[in-house]
N, CA, C and O atoms as a CHARMM CRD file, in Angstrom:
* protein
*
  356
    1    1 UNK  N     90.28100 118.56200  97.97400 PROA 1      0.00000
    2    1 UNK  CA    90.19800 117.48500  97.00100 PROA 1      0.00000
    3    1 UNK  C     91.20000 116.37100  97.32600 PROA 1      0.00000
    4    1 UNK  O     90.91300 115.17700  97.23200 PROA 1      0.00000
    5    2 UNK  N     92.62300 116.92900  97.78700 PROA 2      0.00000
    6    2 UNK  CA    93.09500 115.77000  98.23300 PROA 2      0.00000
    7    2 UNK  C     92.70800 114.93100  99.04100 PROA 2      0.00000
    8    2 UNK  O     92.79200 113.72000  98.83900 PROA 2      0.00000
    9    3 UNK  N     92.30700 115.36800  99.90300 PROA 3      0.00000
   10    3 UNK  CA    91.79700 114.40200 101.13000 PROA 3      0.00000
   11    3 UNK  C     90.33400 113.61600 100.86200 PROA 3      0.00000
   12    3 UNK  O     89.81200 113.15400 101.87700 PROA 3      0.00000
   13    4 UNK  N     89.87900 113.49100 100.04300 PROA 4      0.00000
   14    4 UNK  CA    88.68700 112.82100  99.17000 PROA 4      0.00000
   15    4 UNK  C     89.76400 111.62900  98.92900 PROA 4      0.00000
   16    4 UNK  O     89.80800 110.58300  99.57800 PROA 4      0.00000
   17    5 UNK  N     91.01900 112.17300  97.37300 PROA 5      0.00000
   18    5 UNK  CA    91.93500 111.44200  97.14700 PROA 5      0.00000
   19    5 UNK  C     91.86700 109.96000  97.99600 PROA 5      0.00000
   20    5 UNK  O     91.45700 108.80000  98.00000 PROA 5      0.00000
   21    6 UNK  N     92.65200 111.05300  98.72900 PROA 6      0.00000
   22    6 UNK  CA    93.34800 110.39000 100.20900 PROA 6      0.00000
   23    6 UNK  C     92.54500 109.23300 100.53200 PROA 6      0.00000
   24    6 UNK  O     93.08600 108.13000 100.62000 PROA 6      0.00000
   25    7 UNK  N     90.75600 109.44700 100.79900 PROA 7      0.00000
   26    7 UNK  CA    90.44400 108.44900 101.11600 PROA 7      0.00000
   27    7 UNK  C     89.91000 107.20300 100.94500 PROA 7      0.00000
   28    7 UNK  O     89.65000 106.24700 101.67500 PROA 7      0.00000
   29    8 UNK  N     89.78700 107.55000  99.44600 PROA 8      0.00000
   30    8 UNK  CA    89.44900 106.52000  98.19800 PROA 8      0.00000
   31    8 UNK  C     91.14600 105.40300  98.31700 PROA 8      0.00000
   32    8 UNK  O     91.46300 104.24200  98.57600 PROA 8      0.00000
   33    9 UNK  N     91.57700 106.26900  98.06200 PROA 9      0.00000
   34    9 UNK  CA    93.03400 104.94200  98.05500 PROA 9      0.00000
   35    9 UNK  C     93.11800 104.47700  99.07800 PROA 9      0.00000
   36    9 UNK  O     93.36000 103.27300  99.14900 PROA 9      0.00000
   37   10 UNK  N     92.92800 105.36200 100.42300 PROA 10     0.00000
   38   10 UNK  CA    92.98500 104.22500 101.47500 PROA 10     0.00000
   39   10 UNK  C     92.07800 103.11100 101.96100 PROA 10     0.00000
   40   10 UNK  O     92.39100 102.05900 102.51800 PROA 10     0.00000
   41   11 UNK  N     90.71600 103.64200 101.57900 PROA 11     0.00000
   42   11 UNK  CA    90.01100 102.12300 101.00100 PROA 11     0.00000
   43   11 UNK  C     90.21300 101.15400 100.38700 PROA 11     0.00000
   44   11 UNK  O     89.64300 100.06800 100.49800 PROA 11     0.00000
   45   12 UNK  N     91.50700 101.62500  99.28900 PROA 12     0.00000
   46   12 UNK  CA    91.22800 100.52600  98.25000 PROA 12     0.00000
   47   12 UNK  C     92.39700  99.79000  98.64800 PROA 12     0.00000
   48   12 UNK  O     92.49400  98.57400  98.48300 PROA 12     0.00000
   49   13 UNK  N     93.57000 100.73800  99.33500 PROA 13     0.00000
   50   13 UNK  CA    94.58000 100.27400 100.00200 PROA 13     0.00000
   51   13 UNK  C     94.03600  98.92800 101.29700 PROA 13     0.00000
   52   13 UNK  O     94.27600  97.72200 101.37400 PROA 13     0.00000
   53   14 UNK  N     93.35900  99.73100 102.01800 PROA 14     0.00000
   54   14 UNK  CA    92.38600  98.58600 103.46100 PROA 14     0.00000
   55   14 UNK  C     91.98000  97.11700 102.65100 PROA 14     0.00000
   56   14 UNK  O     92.39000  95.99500 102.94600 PROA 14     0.00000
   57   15 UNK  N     90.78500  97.59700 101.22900 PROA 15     0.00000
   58   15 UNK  CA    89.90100  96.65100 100.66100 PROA 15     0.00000
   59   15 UNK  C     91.49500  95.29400 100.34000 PROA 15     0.00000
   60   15 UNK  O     91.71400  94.14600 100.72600 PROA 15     0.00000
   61   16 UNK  N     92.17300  96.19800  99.54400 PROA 16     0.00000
   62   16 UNK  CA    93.24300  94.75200  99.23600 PROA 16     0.00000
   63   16 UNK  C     94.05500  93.81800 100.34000 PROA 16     0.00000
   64   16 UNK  O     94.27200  92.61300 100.46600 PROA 16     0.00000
   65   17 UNK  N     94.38900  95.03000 101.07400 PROA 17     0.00000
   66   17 UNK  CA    94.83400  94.21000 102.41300 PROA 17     0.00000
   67   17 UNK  C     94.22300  93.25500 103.23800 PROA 17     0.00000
   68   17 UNK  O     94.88100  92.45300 103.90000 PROA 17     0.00000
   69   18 UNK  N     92.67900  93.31100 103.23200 PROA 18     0.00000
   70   18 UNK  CA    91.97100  92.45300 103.77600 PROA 18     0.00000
   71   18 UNK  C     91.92900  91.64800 103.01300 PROA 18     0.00000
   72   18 UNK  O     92.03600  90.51700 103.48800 PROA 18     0.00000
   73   19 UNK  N     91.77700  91.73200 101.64200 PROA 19     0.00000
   74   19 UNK  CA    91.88400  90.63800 100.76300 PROA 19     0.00000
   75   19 UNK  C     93.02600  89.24200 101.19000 PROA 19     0.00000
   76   19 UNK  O     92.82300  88.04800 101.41300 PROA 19     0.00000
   77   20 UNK  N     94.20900  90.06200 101.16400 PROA 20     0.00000
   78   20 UNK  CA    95.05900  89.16400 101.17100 PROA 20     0.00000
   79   20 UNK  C     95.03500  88.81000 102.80900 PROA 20     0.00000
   80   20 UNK  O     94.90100  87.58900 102.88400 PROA 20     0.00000
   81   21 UNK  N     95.09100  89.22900 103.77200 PROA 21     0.00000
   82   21 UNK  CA    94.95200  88.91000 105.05900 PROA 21     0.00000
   83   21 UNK  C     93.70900  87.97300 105.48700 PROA 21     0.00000
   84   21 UNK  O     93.50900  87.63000 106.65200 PROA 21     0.00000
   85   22 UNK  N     92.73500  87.53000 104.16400 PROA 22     0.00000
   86   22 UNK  CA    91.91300  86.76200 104.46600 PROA 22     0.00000
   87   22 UNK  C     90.98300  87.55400 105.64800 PROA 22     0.00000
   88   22 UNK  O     90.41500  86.68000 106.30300 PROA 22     0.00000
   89   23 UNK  N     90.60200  89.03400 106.18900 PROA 23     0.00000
   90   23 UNK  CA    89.94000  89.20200 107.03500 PROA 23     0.00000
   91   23 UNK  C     88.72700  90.23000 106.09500 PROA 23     0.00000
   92   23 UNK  O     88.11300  91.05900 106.76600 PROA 23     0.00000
   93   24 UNK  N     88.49600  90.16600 104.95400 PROA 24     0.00000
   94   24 UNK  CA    87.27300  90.98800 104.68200 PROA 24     0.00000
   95   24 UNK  C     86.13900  90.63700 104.74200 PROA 24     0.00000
   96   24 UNK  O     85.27400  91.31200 104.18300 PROA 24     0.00000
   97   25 UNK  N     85.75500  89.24300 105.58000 PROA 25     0.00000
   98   25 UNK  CA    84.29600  89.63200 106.04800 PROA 25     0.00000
   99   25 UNK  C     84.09500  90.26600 107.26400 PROA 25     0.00000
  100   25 UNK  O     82.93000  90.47400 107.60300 PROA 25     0.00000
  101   26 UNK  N     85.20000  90.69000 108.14100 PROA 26     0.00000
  102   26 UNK  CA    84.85800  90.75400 108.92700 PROA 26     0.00000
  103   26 UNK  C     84.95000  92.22500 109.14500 PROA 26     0.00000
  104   26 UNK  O     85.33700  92.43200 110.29500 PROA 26     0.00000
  105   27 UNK  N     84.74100  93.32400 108.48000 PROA 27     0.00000
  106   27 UNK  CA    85.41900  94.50200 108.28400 PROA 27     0.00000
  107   27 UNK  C     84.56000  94.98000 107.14000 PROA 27     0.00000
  108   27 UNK  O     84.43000  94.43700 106.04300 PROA 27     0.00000
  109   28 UNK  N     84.00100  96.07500 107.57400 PROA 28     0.00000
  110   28 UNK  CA    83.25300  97.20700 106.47100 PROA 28     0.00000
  111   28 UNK  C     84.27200  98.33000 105.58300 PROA 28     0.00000
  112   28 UNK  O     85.49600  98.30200 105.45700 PROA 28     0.00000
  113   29 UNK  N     83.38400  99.19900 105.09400 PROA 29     0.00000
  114   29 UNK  CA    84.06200 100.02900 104.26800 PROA 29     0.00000
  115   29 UNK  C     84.74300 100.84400 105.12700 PROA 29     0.00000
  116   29 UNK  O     85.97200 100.77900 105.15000 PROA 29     0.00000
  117   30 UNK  N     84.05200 101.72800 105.95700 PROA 30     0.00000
  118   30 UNK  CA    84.86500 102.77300 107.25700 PROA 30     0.00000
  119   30 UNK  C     86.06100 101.61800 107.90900 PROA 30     0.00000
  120   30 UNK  O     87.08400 102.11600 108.38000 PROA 30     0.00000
  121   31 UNK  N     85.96500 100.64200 107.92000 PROA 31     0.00000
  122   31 UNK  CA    87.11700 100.09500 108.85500 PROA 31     0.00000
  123   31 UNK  C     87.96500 100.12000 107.41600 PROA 31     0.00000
  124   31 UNK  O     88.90900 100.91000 107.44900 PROA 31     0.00000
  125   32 UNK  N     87.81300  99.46400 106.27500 PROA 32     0.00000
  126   32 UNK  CA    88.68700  99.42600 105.41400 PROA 32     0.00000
  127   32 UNK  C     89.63900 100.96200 105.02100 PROA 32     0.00000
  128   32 UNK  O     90.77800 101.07600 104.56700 PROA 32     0.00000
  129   33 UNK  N     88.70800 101.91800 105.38100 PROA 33     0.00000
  130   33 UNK  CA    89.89100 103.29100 105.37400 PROA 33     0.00000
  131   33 UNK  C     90.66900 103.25800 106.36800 PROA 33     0.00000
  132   33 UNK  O     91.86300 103.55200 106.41100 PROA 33     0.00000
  133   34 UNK  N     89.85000 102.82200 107.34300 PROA 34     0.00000
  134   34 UNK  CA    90.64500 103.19000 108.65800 PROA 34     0.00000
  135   34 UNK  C     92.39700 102.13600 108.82500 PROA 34     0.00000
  136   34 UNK  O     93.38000 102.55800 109.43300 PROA 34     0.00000
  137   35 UNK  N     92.33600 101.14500 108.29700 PROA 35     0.00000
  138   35 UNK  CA    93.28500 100.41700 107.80300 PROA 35     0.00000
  139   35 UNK  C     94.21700 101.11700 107.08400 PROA 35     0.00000
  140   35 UNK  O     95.37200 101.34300 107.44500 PROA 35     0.00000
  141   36 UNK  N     93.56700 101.54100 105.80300 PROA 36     0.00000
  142   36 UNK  CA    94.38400 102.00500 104.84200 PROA 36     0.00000
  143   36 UNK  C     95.06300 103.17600 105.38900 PROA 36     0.00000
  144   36 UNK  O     96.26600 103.17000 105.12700 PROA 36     0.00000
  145   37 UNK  N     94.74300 103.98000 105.93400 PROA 37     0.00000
  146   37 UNK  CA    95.03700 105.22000 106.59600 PROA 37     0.00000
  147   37 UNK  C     96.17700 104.96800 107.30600 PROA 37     0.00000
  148   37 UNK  O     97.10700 105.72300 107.02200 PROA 37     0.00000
  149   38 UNK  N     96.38600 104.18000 108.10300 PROA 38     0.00000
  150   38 UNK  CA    96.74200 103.87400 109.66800 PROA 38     0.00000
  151   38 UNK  C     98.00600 102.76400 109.04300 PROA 38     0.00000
  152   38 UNK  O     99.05500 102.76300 109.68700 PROA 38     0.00000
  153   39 UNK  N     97.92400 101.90100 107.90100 PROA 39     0.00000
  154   39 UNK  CA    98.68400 101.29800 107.50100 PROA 39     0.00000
  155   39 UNK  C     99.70000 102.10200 106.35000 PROA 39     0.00000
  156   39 UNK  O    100.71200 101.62900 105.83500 PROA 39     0.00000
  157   40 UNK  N     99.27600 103.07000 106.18500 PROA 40     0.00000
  158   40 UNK  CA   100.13600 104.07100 105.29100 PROA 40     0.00000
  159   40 UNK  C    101.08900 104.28100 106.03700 PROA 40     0.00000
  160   40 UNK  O    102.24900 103.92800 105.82500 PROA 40     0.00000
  161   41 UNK  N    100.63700 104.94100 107.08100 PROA 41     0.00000
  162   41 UNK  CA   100.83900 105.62600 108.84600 PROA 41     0.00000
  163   41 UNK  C    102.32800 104.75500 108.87500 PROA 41     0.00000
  164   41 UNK  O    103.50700 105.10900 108.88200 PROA 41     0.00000
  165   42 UNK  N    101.69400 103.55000 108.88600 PROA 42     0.00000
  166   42 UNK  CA   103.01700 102.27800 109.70400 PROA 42     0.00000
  167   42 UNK  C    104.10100 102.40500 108.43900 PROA 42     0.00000
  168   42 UNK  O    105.29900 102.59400 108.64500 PROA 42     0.00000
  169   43 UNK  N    103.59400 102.29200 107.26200 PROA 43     0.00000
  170   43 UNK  CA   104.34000 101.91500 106.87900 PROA 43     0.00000
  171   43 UNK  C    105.05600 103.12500 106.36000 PROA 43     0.00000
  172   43 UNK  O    105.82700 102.78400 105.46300 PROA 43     0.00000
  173   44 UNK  N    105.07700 104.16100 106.54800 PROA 44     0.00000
  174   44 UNK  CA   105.49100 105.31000 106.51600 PROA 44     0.00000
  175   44 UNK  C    106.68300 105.59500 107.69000 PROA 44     0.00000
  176   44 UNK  O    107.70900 106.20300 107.38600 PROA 44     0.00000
  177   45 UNK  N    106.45300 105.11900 108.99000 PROA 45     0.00000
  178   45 UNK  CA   107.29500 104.89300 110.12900 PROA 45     0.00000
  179   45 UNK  C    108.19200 103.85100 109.95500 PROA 45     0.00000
  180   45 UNK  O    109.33300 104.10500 110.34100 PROA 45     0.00000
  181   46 UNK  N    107.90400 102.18400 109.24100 PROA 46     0.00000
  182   46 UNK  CA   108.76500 101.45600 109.37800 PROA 46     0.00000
  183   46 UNK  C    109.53700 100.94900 107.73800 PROA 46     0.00000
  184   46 UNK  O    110.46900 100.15900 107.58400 PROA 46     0.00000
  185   47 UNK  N    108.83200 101.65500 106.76100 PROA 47     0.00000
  186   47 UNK  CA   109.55800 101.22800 105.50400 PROA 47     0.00000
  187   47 UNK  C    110.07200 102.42100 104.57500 PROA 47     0.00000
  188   47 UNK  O    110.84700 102.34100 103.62200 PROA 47     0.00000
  189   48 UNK  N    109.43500 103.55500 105.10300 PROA 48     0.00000
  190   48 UNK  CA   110.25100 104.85800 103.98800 PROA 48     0.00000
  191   48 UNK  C    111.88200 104.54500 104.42600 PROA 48     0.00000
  192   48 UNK  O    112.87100 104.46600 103.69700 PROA 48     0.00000
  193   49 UNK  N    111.75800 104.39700 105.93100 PROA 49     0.00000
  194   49 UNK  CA   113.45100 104.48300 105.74400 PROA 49     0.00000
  195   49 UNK  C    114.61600 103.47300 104.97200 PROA 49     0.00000
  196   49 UNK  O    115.80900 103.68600 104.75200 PROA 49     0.00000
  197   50 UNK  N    113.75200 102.28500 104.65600 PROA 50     0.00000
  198   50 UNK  CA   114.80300 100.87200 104.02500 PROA 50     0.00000
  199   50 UNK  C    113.92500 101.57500 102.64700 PROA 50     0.00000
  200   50 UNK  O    114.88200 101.42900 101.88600 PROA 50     0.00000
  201   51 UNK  N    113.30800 101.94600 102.12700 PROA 51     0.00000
  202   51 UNK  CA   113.11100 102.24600 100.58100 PROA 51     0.00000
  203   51 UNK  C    112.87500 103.94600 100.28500 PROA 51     0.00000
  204   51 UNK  O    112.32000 104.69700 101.08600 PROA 51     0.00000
  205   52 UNK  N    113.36500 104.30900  99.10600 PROA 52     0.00000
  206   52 UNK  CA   112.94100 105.59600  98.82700 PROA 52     0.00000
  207   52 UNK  C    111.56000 106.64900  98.80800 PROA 52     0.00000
  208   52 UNK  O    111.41900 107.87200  98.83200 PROA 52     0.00000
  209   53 UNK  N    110.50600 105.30300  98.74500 PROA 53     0.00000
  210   53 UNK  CA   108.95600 106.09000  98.85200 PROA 53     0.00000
  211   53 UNK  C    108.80100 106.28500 100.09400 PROA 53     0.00000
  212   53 UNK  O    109.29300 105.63700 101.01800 PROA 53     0.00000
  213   54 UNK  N    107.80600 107.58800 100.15800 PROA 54     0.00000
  214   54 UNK  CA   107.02400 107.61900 101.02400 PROA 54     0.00000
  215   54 UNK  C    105.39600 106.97800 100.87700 PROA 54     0.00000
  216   54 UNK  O    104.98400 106.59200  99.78400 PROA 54     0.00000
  217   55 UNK  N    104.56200 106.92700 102.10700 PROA 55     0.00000
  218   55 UNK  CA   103.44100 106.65600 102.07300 PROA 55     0.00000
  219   55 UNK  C    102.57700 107.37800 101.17100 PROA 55     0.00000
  220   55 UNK  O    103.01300 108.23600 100.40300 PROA 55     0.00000
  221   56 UNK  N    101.22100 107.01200 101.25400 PROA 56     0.00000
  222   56 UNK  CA   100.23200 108.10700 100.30800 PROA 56     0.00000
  223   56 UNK  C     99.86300 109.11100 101.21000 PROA 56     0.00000
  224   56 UNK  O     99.29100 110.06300 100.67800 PROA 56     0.00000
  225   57 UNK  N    100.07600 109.19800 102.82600 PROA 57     0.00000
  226   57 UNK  CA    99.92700 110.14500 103.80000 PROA 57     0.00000
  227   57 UNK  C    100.75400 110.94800 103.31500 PROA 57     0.00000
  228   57 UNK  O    100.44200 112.08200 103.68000 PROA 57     0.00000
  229   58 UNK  N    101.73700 110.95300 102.62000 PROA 58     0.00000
  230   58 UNK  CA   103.11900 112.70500 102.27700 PROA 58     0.00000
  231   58 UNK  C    102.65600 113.14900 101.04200 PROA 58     0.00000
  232   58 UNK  O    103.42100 113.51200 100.14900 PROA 58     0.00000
  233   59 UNK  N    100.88700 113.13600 100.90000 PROA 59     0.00000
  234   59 UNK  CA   101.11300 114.00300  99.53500 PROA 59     0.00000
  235   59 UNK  C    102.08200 113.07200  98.36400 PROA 59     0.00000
  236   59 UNK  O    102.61000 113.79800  97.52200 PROA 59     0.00000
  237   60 UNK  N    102.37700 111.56400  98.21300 PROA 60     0.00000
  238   60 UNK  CA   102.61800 111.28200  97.27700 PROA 60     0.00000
  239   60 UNK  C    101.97700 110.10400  96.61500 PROA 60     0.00000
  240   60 UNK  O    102.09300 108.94600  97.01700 PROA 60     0.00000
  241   61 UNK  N    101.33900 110.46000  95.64000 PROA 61     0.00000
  242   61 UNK  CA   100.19000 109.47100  95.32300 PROA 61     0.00000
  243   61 UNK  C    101.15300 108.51200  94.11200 PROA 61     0.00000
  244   61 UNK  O    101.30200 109.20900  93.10800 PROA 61     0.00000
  245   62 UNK  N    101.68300 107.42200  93.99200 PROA 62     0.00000
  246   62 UNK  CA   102.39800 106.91000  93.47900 PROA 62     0.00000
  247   62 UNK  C    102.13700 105.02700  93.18600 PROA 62     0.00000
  248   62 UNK  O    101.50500 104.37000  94.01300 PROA 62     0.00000
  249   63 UNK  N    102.52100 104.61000  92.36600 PROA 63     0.00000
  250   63 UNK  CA   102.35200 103.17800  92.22500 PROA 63     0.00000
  251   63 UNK  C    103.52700 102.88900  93.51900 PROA 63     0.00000
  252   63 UNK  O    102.98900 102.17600  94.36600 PROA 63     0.00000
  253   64 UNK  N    104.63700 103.16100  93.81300 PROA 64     0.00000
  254   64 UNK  CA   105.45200 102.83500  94.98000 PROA 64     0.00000
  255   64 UNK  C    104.86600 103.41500  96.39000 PROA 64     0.00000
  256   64 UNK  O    105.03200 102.69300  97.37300 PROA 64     0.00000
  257   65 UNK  N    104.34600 104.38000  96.52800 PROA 65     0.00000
  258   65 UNK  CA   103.76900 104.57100  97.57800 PROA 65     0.00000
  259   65 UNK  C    102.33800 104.38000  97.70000 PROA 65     0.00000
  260   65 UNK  O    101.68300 105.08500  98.46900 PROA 65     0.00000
  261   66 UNK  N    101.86100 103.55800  97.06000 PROA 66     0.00000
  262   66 UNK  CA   100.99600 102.64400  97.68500 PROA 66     0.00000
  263   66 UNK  C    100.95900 101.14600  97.78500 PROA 66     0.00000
  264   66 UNK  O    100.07600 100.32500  98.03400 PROA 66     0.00000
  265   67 UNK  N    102.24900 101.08900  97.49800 PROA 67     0.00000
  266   67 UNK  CA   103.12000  99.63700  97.78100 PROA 67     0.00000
  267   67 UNK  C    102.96200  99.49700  99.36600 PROA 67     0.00000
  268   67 UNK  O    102.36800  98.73200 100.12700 PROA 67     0.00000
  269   68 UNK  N    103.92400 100.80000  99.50000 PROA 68     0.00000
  270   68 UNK  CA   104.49900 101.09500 100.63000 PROA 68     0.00000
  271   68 UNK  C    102.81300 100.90900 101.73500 PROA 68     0.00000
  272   68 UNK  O    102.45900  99.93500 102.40000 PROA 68     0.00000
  273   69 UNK  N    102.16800 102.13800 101.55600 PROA 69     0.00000
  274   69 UNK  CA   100.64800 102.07400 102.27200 PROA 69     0.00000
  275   69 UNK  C    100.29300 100.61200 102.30300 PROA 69     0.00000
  276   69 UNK  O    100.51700 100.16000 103.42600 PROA 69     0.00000
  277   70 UNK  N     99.80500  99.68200 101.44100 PROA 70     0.00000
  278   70 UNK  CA    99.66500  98.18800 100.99100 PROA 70     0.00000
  279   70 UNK  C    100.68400  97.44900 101.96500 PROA 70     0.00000
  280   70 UNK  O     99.99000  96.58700 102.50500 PROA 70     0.00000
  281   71 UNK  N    102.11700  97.33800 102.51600 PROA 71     0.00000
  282   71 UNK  CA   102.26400  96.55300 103.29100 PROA 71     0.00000
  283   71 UNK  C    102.10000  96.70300 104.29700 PROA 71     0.00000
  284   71 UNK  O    101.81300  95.74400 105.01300 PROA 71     0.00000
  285   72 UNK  N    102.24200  98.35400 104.94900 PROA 72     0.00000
  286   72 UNK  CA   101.58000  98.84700 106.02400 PROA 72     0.00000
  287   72 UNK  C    100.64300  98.41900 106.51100 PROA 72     0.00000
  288   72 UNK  O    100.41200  98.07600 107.67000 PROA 72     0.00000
  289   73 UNK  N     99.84800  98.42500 105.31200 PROA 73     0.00000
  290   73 UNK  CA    98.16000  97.89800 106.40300 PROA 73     0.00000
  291   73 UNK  C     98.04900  96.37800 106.54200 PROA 73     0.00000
  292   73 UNK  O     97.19400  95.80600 107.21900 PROA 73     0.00000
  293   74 UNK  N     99.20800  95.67100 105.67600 PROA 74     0.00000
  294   74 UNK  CA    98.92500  94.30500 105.91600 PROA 74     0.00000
  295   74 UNK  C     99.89400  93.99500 107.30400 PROA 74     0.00000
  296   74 UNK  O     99.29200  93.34100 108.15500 PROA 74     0.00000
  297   75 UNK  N    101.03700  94.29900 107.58800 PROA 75     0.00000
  298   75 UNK  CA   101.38100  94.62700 108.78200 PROA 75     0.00000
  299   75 UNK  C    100.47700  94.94100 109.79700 PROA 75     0.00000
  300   75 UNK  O    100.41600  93.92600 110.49100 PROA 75     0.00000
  301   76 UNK  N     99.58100  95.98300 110.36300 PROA 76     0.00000
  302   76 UNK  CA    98.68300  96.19200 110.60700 PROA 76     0.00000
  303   76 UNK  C     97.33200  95.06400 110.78300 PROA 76     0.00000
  304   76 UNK  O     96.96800  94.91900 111.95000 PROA 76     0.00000
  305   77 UNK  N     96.71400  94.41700 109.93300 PROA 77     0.00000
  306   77 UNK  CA    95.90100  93.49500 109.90300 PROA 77     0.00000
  307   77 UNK  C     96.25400  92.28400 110.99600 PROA 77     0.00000
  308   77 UNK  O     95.59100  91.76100 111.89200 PROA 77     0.00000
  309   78 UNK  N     97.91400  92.04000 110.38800 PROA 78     0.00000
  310   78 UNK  CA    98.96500  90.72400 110.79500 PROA 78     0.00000
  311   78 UNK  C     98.60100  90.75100 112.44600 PROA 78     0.00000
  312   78 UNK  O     98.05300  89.87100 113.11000 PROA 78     0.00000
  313   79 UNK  N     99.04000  91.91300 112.81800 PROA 79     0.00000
  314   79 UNK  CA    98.97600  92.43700 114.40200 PROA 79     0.00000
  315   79 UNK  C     97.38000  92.51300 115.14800 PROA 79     0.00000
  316   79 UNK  O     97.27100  92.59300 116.37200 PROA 79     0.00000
  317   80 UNK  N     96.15700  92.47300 114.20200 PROA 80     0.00000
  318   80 UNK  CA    94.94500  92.96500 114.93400 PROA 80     0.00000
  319   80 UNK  C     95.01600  91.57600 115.28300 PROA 80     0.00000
  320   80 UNK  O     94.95700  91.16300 116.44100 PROA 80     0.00000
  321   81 UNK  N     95.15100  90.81700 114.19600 PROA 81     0.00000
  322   81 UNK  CA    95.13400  89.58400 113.72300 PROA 81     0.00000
  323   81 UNK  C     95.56800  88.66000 115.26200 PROA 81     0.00000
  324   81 UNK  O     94.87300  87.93600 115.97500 PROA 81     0.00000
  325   82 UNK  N     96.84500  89.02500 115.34500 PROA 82     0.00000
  326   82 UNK  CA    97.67800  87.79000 116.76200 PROA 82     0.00000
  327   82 UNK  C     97.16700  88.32700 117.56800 PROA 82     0.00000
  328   82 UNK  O     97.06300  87.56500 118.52800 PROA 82     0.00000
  329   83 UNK  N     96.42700  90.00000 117.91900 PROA 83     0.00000
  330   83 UNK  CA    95.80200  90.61100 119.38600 PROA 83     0.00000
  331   83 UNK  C     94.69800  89.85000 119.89200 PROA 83     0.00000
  332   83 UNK  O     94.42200  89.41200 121.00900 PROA 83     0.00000
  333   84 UNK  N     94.00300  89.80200 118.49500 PROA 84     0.00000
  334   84 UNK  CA    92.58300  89.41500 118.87800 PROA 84     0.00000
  335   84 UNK  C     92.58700  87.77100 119.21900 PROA 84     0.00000
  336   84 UNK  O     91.53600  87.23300 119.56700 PROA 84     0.00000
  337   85 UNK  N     94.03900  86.87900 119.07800 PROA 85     0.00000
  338   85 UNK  CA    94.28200  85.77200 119.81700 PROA 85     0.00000
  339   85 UNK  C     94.08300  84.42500 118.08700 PROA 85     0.00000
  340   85 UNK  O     94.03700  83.19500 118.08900 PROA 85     0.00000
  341   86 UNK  N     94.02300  85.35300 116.97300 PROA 86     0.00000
  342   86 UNK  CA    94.26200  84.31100 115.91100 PROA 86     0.00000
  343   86 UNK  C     95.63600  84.36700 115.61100 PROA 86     0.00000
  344   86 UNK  O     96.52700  84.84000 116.31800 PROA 86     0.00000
  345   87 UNK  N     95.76200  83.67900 114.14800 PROA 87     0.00000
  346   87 UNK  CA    96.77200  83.03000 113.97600 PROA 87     0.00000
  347   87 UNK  C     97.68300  84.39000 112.43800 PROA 87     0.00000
  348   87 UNK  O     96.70500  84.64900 111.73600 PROA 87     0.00000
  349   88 UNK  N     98.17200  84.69700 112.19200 PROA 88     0.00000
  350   88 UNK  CA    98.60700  85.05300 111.13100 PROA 88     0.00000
  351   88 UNK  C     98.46900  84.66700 109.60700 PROA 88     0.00000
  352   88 UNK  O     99.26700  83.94100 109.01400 PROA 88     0.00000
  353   89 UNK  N     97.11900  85.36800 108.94100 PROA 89     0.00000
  354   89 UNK  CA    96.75300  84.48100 107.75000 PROA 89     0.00000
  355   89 UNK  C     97.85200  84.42100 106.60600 PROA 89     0.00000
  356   89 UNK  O     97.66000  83.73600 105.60100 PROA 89     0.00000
């Protein structure tokens, strides 16, 4: 059941991030987990340590740890974003 959880928020985690990154037309629902997932991921590696949450990847389903997941994937986006040779929305 968690991992159902798991992947509903990281959709909804992906869906907002694209929001604000200005890239959700270009991106379906499976990519929007795959974001959310992967941006938990990051931001689990580069922000648990400057703040007390963890991601929604540690088993903690939280209004702060899906802060945390939420800048992750916009981090994430930022980067597909300058690869693929655009600009940072």
């Amino acid at each position: 059941m968690n991992l159902v959880i798991w992947l509903i928020i990281g959709g909804l985690i992906g869906w907002l991030a694209s929001m604000v990154m200005r890239t959700r037309d270009q991106q379906g629902t499976i990519l929007n987990v795959a974001v959310g997932i992967i941006g938990a991921l990051i931001g689990g590696w580069f922000l648990s340590p400057l703040v007390v949450f963890g991601p929604i990847n540690q088993d903690n389903i939280s209004i702060p740890a899906m802060f945390v997941s939420f800048v992750g994937a916009a981090i994430l986006l930022a980067v597909m974003n300058l690869v693929r040779g655009g600009a940072v929305r």
